[in-house]
BADREN-6713 format. One record per residue: residue number from 1; y, z, x of N, C-alpha, C in turn. Coordinates in Angstrom, 3 decimals, padded with zeros to 6 digits. Layout:
BEGIN
+-----+----------+----------+----------+----------+----------+----------+----------+----------+----------+
:   n :      n.v :      n.w :      n.u :     ca.v :     ca.w :     ca.u :      c.v :      c.w :      c.u :
+-----+----------+----------+----------+----------+----------+----------+----------+----------+----------+
: NUM :        Y :        Z :        X :        Y :        Z :        X :        Y :        Z :        X :
...
+-----+----------+----------+----------+----------+----------+----------+----------+----------+----------+
This chain:
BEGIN
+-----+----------+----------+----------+----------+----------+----------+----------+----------+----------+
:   n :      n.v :      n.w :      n.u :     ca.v :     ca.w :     ca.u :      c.v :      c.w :      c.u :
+-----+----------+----------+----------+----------+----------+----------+----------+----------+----------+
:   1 :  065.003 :  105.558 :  158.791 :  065.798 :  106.674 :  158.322 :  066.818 :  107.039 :  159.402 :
:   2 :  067.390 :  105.991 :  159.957 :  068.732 :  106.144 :  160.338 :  069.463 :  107.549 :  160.200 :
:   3 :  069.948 :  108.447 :  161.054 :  071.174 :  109.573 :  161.377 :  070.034 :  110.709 :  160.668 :
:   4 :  069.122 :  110.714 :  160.607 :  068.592 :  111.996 :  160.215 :  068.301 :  112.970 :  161.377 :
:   5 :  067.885 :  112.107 :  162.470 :  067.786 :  112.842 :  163.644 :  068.965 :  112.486 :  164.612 :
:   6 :  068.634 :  113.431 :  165.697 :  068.904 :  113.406 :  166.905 :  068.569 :  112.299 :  168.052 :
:   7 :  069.495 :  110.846 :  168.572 :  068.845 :  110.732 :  169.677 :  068.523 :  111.147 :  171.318 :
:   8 :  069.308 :  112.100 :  171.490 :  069.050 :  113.029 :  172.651 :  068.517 :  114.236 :  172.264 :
:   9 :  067.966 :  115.407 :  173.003 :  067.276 :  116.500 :  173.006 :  068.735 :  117.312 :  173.054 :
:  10 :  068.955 :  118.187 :  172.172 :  069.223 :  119.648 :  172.299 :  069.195 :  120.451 :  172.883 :
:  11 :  070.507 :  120.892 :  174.727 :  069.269 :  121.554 :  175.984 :  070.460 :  122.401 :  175.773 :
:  12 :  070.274 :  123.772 :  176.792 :  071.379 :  124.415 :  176.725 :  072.176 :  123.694 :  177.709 :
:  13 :  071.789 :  122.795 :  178.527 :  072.436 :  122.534 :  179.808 :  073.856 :  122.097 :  179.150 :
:  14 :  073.177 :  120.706 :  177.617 :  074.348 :  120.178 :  177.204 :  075.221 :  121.336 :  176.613 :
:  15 :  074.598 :  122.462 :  176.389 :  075.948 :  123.211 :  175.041 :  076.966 :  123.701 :  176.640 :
:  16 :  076.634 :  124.356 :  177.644 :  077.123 :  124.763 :  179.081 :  078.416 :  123.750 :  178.743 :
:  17 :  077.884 :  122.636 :  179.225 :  078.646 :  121.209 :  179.522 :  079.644 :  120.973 :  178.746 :
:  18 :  079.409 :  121.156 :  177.213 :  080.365 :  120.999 :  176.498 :  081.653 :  121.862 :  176.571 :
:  19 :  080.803 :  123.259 :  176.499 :  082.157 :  124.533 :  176.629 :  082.715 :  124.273 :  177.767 :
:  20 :  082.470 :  123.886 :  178.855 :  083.216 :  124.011 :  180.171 :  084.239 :  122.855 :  179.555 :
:  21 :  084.248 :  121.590 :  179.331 :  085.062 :  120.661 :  178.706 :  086.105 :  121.177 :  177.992 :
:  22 :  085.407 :  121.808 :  176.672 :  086.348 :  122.395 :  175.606 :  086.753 :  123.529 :  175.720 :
:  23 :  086.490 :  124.820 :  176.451 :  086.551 :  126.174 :  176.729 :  086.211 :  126.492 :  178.102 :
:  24 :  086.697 :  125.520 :  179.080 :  086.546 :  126.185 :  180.127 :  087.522 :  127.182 :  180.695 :
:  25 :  088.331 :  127.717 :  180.147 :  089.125 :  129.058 :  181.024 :  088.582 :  130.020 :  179.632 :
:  26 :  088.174 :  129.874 :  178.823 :  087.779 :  130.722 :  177.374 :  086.947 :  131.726 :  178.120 :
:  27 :  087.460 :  133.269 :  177.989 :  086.591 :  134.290 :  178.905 :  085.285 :  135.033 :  177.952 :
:  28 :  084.520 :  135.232 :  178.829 :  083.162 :  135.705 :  178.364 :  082.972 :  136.808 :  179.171 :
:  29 :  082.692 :  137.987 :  178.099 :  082.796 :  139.335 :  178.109 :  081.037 :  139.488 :  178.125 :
:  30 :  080.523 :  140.459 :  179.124 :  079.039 :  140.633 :  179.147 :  079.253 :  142.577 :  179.939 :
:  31 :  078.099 :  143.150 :  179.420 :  078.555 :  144.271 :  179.712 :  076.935 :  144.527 :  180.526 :
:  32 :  076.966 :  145.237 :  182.229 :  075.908 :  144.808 :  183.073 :  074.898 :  145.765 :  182.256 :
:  33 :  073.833 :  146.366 :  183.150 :  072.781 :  147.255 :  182.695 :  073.389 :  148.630 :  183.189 :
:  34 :  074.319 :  148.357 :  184.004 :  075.142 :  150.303 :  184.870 :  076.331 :  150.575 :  183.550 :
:  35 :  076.422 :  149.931 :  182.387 :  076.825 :  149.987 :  181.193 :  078.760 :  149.552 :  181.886 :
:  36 :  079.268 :  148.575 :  183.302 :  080.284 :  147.852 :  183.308 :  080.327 :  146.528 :  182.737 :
:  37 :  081.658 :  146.438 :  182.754 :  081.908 :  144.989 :  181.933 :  082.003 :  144.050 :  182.848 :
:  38 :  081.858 :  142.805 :  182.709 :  081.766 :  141.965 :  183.440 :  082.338 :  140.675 :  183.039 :
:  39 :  083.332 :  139.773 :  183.230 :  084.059 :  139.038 :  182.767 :  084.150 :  137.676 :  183.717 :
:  40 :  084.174 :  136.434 :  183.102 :  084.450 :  135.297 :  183.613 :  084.253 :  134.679 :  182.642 :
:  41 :  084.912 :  133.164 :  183.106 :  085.046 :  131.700 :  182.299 :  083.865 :  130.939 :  182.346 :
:  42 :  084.095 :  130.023 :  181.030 :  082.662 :  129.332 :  181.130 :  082.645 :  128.432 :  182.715 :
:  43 :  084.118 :  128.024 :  183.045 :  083.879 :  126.853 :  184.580 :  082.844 :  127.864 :  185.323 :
:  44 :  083.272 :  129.083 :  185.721 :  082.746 :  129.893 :  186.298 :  081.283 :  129.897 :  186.398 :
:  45 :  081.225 :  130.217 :  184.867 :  079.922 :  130.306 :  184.360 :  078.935 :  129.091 :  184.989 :
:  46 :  079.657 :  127.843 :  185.098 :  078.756 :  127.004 :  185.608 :  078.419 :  126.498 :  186.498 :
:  47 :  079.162 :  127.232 :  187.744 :  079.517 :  127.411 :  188.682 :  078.148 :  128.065 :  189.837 :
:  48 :  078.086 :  129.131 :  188.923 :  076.618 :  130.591 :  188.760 :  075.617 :  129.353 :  188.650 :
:  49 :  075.645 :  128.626 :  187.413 :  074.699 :  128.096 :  186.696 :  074.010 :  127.170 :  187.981 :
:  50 :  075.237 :  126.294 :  188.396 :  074.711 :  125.366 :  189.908 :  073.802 :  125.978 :  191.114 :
:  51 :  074.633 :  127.334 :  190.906 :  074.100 :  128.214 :  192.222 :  073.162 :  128.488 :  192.334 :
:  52 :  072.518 :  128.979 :  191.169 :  071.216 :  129.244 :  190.513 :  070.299 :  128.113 :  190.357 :
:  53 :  070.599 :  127.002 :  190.107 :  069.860 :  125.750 :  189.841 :  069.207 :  125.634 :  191.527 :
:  54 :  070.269 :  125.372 :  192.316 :  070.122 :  124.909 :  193.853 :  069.240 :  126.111 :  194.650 :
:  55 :  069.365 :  127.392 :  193.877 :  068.072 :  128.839 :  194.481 :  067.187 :  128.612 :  194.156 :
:  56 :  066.580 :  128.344 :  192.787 :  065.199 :  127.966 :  192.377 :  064.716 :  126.606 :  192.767 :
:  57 :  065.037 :  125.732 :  193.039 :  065.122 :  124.778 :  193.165 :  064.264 :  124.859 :  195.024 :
:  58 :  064.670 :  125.549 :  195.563 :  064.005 :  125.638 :  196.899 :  062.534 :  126.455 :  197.011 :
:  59 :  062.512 :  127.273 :  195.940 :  062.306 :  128.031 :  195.829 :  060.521 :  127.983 :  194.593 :
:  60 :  061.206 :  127.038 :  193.758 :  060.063 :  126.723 :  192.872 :  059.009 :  126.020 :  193.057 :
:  61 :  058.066 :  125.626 :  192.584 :  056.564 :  124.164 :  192.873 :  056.170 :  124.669 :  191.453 :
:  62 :  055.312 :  123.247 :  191.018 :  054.644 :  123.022 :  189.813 :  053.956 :  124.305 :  189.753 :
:  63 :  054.029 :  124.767 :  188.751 :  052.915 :  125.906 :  188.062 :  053.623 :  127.017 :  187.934 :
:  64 :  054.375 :  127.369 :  189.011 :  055.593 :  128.665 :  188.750 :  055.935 :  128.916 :  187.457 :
:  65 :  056.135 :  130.269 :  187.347 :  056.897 :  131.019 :  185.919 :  058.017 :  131.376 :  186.362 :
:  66 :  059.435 :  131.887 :  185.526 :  059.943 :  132.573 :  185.698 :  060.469 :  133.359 :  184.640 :
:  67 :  060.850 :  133.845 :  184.329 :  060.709 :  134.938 :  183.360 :  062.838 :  135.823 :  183.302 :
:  68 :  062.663 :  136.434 :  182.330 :  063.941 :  137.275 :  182.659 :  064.259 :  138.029 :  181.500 :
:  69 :  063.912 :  139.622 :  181.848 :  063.762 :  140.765 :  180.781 :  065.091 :  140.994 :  180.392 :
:  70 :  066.246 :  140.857 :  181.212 :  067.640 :  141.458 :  180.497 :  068.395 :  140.583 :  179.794 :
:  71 :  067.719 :  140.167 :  178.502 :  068.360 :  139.321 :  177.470 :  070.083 :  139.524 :  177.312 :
:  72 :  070.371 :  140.515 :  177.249 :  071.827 :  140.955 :  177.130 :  072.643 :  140.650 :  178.361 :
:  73 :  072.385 :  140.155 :  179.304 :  073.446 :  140.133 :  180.457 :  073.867 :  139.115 :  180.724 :
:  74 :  074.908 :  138.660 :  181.544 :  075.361 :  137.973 :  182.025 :  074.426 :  136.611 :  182.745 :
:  75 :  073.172 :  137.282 :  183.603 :  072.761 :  136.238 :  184.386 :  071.565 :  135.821 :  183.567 :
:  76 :  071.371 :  136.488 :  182.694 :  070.247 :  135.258 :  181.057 :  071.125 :  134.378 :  180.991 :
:  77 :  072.119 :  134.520 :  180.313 :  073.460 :  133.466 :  180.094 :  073.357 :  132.333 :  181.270 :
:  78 :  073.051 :  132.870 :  182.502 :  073.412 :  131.614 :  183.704 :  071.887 :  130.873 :  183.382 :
:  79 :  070.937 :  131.509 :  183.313 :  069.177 :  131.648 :  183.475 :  069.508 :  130.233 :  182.482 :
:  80 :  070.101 :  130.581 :  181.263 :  069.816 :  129.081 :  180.364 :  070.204 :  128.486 :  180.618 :
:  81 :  071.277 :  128.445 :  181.556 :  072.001 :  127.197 :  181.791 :  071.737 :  126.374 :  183.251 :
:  82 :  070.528 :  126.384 :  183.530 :  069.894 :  126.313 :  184.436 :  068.640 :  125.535 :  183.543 :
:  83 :  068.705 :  124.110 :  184.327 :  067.617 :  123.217 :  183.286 :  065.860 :  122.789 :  183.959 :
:  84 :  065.518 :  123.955 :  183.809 :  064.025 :  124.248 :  184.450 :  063.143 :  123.303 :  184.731 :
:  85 :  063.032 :  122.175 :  183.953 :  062.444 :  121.041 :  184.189 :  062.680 :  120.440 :  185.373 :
:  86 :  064.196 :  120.021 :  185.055 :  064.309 :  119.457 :  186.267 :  064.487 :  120.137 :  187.844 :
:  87 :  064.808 :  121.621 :  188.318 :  064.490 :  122.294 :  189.096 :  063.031 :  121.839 :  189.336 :
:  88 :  061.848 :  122.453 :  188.822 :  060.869 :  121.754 :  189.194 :  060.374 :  120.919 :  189.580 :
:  89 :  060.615 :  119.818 :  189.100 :  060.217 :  118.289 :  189.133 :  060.701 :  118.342 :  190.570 :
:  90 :  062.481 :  118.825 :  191.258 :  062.915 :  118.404 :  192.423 :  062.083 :  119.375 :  193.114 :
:  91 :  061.474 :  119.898 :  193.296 :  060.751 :  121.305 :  193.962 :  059.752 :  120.302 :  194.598 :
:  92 :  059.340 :  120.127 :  193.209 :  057.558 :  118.946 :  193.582 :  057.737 :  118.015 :  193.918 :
:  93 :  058.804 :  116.987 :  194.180 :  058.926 :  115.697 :  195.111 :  059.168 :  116.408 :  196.208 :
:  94 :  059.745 :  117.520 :  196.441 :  059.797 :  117.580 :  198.260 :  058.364 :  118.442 :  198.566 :
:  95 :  057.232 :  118.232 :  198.184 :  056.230 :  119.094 :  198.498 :  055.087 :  117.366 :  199.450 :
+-----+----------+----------+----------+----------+----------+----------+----------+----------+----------+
C-alpha cells in the first residue's frame, strides 16, 4: 500500500526547518507572562532553538524529565524545536 504513509517521522524539528527555509524573516508575535510582546523571526527562532539544544544537552543524562508549564510563550515554541531524543542520547555518550 504504497503513499499511504509517511516514510520519515513527523518531528517539530522538521516543521522549524522548513519555516526557516520558507518563512524565515516571517515575524512571530508571542506575548511574555509580564503581559509584553515579544517578537522575532523564525531564523531567529532557530537560532534560540540551537541555543537551547547545546544547554540541555550538557546538562541532561538518560532518565531526566523536562517539562514546561507556559504553553503560550515564546520559549515552548523554542522547547519544541529542540529534538529531545537526540539531546539525550549526546548527554549519554559523554557519560
Amino acid at each position: 500500500m504504497l503513499g499511504l504513509t509517511m516514510d520519515t517521522p513527523l518531528l517539530s524539528t522538521d516543521i522549524l526547518r522548513y519555516a526557516v527555509i520558507a518563512h524565515g524573516e516571517t515575524e512571530i508575535v508571542s506575548r511574555n507572562l509580564d503581559r509584553s510582546i515579544y517578537r522575532y523571526s523564525y531564523s531567529a527562532a532557530k537560532d534560540r532553538c540551537l541555543r537551547l539544544s547545546a544547554t540541555l544537552q550538557s546538562g541532561l543524562s538518560t532518565g531526566d524529565r523536562l517539562g514546561s508549564l507556559a504553553w503560550n510563550i515564546h520559549n515552548n515554541f523554542e522547547l519544541l524545536g529542540v529534538h529531545p531524543d537526540r539531546a539525550i542520547r549526546q548527554a549519554a555518550a559523554r557519560l
